[in-house]
PyMOL Python script that loads the backbone (N, CA, C, O; Angstrom):
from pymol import cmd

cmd.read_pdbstr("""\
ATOM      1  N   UNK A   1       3.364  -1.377  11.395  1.00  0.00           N
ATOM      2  CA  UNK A   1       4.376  -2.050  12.161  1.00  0.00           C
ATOM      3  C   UNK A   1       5.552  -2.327  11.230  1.00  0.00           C
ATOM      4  O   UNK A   1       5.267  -2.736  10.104  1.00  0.00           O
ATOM      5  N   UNK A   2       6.841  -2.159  11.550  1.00  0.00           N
ATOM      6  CA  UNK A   2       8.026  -2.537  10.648  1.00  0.00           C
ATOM      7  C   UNK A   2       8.451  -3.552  11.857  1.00  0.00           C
ATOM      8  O   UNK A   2       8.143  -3.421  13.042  1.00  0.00           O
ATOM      9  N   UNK A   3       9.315  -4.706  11.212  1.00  0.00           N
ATOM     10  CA  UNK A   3       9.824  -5.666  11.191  1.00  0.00           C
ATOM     11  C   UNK A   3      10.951  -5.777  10.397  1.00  0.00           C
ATOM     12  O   UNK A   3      10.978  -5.256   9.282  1.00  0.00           O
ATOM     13  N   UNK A   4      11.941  -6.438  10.875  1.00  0.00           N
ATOM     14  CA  UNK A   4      13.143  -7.127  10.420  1.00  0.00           C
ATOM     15  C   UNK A   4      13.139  -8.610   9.471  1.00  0.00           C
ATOM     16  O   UNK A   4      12.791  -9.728   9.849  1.00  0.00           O
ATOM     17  N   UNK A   5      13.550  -8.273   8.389  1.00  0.00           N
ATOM     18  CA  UNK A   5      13.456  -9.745   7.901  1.00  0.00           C
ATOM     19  C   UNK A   5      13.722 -11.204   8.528  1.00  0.00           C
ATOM     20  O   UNK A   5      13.216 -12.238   8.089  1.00  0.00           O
ATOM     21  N   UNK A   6      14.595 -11.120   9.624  1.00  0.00           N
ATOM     22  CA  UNK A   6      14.807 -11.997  10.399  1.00  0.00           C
ATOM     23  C   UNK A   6      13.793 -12.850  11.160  1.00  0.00           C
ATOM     24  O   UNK A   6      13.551 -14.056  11.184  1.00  0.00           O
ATOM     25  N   UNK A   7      13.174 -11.529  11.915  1.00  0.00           N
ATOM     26  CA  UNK A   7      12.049 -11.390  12.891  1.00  0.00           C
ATOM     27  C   UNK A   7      10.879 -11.701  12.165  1.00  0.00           C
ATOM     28  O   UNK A   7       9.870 -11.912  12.837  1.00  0.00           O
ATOM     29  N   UNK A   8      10.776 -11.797  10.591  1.00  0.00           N
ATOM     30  CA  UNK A   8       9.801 -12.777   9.819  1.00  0.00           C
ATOM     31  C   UNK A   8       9.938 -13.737   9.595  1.00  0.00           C
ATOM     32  O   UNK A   8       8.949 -14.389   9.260  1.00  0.00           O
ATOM     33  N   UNK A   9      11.511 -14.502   9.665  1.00  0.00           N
ATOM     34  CA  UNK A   9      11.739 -15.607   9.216  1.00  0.00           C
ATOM     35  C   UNK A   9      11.386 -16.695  10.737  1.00  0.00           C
ATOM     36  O   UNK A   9      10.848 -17.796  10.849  1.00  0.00           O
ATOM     37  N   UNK A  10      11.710 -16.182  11.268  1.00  0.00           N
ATOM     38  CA  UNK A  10      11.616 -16.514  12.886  1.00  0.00           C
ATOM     39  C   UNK A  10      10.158 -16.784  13.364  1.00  0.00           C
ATOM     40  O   UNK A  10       9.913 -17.953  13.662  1.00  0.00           O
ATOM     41  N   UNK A  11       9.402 -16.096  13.453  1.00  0.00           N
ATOM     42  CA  UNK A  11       7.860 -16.032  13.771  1.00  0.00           C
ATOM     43  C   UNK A  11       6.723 -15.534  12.689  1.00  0.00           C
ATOM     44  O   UNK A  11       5.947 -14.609  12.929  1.00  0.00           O
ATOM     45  N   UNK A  12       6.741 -16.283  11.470  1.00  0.00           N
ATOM     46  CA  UNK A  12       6.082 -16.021  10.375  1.00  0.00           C
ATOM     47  C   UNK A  12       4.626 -15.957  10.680  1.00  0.00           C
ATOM     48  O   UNK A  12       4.011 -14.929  10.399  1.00  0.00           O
ATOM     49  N   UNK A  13       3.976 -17.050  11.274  1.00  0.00           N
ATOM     50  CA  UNK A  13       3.043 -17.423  11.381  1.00  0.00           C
ATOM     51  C   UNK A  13       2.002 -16.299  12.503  1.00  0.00           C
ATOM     52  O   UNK A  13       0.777 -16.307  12.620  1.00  0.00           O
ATOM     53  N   UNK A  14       2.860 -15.545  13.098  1.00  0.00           N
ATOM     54  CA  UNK A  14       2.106 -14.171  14.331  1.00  0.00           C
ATOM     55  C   UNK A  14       2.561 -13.070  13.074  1.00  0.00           C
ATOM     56  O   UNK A  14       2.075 -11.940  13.040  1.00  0.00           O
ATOM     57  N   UNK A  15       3.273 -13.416  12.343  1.00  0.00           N
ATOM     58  CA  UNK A  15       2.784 -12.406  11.530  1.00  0.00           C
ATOM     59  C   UNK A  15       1.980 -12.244  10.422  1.00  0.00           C
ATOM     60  O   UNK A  15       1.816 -11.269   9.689  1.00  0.00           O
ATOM     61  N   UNK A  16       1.530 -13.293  10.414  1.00  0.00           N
ATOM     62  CA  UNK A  16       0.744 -13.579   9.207  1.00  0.00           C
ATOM     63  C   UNK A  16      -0.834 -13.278   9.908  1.00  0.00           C
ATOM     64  O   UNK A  16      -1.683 -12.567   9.370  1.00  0.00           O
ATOM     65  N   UNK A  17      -0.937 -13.697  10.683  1.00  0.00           N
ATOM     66  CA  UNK A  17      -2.183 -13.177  11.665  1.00  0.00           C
ATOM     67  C   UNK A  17      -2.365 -11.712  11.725  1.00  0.00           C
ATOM     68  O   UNK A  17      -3.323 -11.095  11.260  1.00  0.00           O
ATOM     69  N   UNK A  18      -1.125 -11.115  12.481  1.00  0.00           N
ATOM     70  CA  UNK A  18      -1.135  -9.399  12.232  1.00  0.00           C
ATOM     71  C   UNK A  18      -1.285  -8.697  11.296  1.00  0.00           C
ATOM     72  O   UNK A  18      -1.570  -7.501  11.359  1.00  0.00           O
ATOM     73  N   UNK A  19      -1.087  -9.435  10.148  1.00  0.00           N
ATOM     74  CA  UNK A  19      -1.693  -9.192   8.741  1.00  0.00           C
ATOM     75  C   UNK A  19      -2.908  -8.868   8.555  1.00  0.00           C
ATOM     76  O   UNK A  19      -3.176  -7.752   8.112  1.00  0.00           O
ATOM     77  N   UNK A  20      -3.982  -9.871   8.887  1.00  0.00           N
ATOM     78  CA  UNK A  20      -5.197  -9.411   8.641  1.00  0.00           C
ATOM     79  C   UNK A  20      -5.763  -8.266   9.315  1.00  0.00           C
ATOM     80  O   UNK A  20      -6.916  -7.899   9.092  1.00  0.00           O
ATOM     81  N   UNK A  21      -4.918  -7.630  10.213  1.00  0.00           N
ATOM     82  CA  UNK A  21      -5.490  -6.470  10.510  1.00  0.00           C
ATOM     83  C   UNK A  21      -4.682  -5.199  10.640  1.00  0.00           C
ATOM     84  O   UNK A  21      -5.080  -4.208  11.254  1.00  0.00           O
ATOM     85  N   UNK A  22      -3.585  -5.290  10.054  1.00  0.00           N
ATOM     86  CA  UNK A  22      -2.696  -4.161  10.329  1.00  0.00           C
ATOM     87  C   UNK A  22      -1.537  -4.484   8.753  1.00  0.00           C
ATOM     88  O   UNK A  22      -1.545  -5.435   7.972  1.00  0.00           O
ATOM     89  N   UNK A  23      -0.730  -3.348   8.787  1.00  0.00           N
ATOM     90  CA  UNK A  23      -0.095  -3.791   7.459  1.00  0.00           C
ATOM     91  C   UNK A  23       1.282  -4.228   8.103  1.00  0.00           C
ATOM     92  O   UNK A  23       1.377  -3.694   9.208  1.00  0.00           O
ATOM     93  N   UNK A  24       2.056  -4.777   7.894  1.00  0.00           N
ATOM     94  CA  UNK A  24       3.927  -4.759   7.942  1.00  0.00           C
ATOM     95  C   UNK A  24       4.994  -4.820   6.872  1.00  0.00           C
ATOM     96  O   UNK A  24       5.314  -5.539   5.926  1.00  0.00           O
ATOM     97  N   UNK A  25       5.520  -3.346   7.685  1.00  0.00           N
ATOM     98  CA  UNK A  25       6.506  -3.525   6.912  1.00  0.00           C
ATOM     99  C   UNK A  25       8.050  -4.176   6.898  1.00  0.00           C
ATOM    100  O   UNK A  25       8.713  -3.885   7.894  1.00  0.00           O
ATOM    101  N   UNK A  26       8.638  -4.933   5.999  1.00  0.00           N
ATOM    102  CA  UNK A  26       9.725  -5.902   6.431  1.00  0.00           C
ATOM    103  C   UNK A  26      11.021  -4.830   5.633  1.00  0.00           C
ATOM    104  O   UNK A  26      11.138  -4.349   4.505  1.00  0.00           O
ATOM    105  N   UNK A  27      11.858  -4.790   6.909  1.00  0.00           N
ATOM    106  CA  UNK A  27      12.774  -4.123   6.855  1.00  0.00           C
ATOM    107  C   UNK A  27      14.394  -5.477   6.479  1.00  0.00           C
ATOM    108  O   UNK A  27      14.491  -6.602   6.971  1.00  0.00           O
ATOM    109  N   UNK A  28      15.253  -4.903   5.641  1.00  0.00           N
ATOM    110  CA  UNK A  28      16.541  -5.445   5.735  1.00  0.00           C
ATOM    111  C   UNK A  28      17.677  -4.370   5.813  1.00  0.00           C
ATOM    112  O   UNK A  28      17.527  -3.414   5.053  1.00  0.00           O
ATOM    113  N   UNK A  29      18.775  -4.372   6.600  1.00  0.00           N
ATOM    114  CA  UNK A  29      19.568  -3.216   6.550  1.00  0.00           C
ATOM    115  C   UNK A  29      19.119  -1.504   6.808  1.00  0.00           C
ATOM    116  O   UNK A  29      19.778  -0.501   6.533  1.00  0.00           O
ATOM    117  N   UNK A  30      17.971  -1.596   7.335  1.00  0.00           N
ATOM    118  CA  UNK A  30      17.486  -0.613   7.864  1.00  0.00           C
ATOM    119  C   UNK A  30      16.533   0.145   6.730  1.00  0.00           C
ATOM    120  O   UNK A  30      16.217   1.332   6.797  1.00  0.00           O
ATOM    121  N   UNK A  31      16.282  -0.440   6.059  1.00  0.00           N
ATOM    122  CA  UNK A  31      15.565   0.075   4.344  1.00  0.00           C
ATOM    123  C   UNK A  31      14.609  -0.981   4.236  1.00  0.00           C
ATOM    124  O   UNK A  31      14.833  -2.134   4.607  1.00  0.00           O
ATOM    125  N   UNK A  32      13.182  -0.448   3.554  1.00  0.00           N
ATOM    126  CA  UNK A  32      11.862  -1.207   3.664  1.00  0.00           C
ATOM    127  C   UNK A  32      12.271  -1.856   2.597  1.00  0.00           C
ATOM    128  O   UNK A  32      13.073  -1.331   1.825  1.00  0.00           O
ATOM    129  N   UNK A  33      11.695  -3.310   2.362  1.00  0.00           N
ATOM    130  CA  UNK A  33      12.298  -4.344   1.378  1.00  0.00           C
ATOM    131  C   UNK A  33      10.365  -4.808   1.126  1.00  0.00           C
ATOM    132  O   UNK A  33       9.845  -5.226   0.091  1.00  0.00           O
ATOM    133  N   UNK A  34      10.025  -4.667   1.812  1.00  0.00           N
ATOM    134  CA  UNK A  34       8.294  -5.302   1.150  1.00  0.00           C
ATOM    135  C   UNK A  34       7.638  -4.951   2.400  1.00  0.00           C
ATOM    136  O   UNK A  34       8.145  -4.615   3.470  1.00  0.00           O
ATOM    137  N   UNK A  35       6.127  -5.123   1.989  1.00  0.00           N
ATOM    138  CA  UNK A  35       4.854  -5.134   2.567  1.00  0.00           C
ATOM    139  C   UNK A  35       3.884  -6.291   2.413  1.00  0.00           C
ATOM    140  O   UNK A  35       3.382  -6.726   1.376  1.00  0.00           O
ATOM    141  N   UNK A  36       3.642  -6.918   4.347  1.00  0.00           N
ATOM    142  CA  UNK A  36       2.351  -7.934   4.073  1.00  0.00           C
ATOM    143  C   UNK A  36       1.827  -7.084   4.927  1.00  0.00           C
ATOM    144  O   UNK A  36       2.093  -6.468   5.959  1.00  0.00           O
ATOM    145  N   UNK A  37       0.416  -7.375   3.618  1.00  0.00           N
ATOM    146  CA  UNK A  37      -0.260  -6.927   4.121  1.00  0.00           C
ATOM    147  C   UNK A  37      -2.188  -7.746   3.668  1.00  0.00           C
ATOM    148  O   UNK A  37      -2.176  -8.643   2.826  1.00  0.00           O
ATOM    149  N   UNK A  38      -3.008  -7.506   4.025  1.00  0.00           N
ATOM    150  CA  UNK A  38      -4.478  -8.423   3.921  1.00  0.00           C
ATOM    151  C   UNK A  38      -4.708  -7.994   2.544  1.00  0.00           C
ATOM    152  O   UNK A  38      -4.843  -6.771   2.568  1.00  0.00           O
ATOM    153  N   UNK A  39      -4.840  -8.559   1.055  1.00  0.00           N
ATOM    154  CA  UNK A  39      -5.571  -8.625  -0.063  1.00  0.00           C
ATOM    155  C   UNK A  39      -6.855  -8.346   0.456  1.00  0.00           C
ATOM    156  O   UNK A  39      -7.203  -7.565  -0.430  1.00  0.00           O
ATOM    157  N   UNK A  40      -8.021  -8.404   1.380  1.00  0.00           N
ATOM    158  CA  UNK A  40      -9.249  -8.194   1.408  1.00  0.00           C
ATOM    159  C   UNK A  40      -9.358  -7.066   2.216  1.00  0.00           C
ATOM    160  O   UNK A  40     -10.498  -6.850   2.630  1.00  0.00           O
ATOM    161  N   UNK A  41      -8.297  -6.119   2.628  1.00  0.00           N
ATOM    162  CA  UNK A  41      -8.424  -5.024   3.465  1.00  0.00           C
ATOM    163  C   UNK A  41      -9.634  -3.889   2.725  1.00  0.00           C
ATOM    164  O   UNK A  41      -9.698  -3.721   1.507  1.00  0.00           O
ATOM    165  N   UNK A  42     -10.436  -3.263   3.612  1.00  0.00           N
ATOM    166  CA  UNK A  42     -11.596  -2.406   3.490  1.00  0.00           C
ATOM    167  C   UNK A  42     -11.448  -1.271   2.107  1.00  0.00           C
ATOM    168  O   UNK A  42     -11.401  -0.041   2.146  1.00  0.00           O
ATOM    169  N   UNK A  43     -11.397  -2.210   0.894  1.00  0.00           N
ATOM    170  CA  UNK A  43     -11.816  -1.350  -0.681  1.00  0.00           C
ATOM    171  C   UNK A  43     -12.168   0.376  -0.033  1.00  0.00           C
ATOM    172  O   UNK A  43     -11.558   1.202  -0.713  1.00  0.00           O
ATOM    173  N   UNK A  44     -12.807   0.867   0.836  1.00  0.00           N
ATOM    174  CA  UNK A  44     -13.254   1.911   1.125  1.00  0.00           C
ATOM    175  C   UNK A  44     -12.295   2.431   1.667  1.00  0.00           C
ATOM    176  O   UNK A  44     -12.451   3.615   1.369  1.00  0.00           O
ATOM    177  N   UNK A  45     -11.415   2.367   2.254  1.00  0.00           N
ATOM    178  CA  UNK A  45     -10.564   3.021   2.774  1.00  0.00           C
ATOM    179  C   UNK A  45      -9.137   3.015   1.982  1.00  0.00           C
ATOM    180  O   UNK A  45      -8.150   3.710   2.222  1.00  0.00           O
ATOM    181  N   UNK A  46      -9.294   2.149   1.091  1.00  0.00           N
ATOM    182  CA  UNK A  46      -7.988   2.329  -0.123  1.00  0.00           C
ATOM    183  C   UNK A  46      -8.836   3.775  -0.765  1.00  0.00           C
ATOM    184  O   UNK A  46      -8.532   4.938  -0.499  1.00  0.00           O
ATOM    185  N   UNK A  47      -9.565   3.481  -1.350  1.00  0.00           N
ATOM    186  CA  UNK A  47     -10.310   4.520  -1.977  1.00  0.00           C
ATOM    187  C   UNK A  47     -10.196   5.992  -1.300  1.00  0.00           C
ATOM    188  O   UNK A  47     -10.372   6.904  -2.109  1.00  0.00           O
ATOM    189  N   UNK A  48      -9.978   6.323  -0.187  1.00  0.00           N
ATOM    190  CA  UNK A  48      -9.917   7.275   0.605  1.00  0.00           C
ATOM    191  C   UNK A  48      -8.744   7.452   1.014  1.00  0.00           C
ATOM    192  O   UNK A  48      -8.577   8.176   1.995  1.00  0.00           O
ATOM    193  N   UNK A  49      -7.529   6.779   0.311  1.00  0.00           N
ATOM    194  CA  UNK A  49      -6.378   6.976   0.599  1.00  0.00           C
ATOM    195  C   UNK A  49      -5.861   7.954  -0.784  1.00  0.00           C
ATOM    196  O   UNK A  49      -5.166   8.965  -0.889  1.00  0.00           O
ATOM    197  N   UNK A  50      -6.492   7.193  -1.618  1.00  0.00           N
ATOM    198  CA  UNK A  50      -6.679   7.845  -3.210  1.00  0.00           C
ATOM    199  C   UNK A  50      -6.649   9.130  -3.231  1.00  0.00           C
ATOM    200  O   UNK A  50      -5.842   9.865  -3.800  1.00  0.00           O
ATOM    201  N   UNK A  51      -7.736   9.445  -2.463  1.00  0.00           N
ATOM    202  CA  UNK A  51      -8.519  10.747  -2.152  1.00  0.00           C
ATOM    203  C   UNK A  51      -7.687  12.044  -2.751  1.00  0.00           C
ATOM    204  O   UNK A  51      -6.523  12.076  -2.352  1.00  0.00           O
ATOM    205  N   UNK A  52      -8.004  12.927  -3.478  1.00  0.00           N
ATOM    206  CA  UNK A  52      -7.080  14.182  -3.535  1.00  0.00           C
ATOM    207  C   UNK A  52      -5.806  13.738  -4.599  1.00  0.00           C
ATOM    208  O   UNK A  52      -4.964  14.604  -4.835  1.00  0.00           O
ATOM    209  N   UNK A  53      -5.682  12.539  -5.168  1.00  0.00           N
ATOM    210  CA  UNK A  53      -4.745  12.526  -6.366  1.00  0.00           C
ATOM    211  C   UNK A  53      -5.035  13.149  -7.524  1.00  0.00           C
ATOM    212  O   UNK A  53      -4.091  13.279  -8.304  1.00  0.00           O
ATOM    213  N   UNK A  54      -6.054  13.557  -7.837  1.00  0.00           N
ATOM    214  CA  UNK A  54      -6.395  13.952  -9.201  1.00  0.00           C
ATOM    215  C   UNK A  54      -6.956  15.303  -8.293  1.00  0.00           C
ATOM    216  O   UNK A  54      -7.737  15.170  -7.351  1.00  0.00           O
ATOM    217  N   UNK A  55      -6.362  16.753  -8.797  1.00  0.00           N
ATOM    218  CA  UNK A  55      -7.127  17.783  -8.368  1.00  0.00           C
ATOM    219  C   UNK A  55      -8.244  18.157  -8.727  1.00  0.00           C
ATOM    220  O   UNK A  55      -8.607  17.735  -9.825  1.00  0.00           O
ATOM    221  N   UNK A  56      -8.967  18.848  -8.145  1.00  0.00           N
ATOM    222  CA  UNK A  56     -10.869  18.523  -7.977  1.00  0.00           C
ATOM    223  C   UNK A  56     -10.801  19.844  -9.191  1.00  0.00           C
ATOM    224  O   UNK A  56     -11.907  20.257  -9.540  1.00  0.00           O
ATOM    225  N   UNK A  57      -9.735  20.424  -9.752  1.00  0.00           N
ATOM    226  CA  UNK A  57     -10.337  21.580 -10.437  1.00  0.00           C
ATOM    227  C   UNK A  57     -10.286  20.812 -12.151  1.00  0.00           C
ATOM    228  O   UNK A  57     -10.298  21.527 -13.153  1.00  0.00           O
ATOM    229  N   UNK A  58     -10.246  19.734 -12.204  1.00  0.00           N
ATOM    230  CA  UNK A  58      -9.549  19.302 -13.775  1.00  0.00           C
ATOM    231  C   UNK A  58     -11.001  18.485 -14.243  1.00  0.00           C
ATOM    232  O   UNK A  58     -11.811  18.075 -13.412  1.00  0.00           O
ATOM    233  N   UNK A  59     -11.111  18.385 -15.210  1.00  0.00           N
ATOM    234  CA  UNK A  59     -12.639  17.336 -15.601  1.00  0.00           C
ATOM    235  C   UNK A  59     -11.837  16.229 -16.216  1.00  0.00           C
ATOM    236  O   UNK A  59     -10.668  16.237 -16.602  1.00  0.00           O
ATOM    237  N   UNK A  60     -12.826  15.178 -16.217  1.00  0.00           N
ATOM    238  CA  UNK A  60     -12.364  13.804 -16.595  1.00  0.00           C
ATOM    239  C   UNK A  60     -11.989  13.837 -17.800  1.00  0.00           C
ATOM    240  O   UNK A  60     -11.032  13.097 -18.030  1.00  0.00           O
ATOM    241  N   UNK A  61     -12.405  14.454 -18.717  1.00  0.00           N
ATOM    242  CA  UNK A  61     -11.819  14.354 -20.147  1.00  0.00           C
ATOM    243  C   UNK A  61     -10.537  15.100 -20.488  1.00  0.00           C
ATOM    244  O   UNK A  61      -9.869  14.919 -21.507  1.00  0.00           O
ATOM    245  N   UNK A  62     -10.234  16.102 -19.350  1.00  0.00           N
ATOM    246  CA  UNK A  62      -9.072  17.189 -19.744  1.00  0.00           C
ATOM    247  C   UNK A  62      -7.912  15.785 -18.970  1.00  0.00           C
ATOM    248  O   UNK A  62      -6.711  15.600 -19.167  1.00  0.00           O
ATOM    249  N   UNK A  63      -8.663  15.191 -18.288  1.00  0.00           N
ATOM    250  CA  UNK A  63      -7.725  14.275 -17.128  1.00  0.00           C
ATOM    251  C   UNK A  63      -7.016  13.231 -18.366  1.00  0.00           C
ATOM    252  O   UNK A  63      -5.824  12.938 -18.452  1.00  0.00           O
ATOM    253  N   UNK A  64      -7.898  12.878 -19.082  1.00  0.00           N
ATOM    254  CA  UNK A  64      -7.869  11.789 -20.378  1.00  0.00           C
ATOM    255  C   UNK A  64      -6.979  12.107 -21.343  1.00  0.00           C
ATOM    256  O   UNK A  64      -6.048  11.414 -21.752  1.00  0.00           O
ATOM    257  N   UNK A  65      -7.299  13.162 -21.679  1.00  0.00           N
ATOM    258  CA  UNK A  65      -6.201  14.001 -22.876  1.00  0.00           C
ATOM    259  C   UNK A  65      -5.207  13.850 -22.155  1.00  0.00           C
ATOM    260  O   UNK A  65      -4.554  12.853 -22.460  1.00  0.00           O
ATOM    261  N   UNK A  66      -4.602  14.756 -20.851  1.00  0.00           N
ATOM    262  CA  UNK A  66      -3.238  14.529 -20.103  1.00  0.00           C
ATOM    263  C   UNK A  66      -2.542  13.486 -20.292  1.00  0.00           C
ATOM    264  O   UNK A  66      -1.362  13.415 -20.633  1.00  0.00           O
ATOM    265  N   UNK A  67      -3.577  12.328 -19.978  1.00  0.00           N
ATOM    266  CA  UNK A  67      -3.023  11.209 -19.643  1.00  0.00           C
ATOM    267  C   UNK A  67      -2.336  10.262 -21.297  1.00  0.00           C
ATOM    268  O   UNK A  67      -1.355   9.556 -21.528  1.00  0.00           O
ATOM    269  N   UNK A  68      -3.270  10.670 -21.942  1.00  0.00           N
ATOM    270  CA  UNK A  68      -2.971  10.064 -23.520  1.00  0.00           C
ATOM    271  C   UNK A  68      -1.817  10.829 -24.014  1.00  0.00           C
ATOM    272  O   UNK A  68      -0.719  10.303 -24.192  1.00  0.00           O
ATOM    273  N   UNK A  69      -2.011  11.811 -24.191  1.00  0.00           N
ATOM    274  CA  UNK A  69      -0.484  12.984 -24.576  1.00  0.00           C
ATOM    275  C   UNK A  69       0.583  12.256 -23.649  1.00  0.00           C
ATOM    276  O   UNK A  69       1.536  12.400 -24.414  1.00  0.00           O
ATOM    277  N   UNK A  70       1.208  11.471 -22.385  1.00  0.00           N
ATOM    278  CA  UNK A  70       2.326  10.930 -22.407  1.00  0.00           C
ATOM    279  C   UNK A  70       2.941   9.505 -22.728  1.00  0.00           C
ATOM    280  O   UNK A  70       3.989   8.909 -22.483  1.00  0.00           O
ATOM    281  N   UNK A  71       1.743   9.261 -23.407  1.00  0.00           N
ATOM    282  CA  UNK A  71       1.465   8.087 -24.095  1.00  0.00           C
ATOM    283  C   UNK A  71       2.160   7.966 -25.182  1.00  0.00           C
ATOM    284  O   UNK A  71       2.021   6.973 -25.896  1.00  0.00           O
TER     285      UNK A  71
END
""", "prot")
cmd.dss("prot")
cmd.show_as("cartoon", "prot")
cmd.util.cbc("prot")
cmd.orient("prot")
């Protein structure tokens, strides 16, 4: 759901409810300015959002080196 910063300042409290089950995003000037959203939302499904960031052909240690070399 996007929202207007206004339209948060106005009815905070229905959105703070819609929170726990959906995310929002707060718009100013037509450009996303933040996200409320639930701290306890389903760990499993962040995880599955993850999904496919690291390509399945690389091993964890070649992943490690990568990552240290821009270090």
């Amino acid at each position: 759901m996007s929202i207007t910063a206004t339209e948060l300042k106005l009815n905070l409290g229905k959105y703070l409810q819609l929170a726990e089950s959906e995310d929002i995003f707060i718009t100013r000037n037509g450009k996303v300015v933040a996200k409320l959203s639930n701290p306890n939302a389903d760990r499993v499904e962040m995880a599955k959002s993850l999904l496919g960031v690291i390509p399945a052909d690389i091993t964890l240690e070649e992943s490690r080196t990568e990552r240290t070399a821009k270090l």
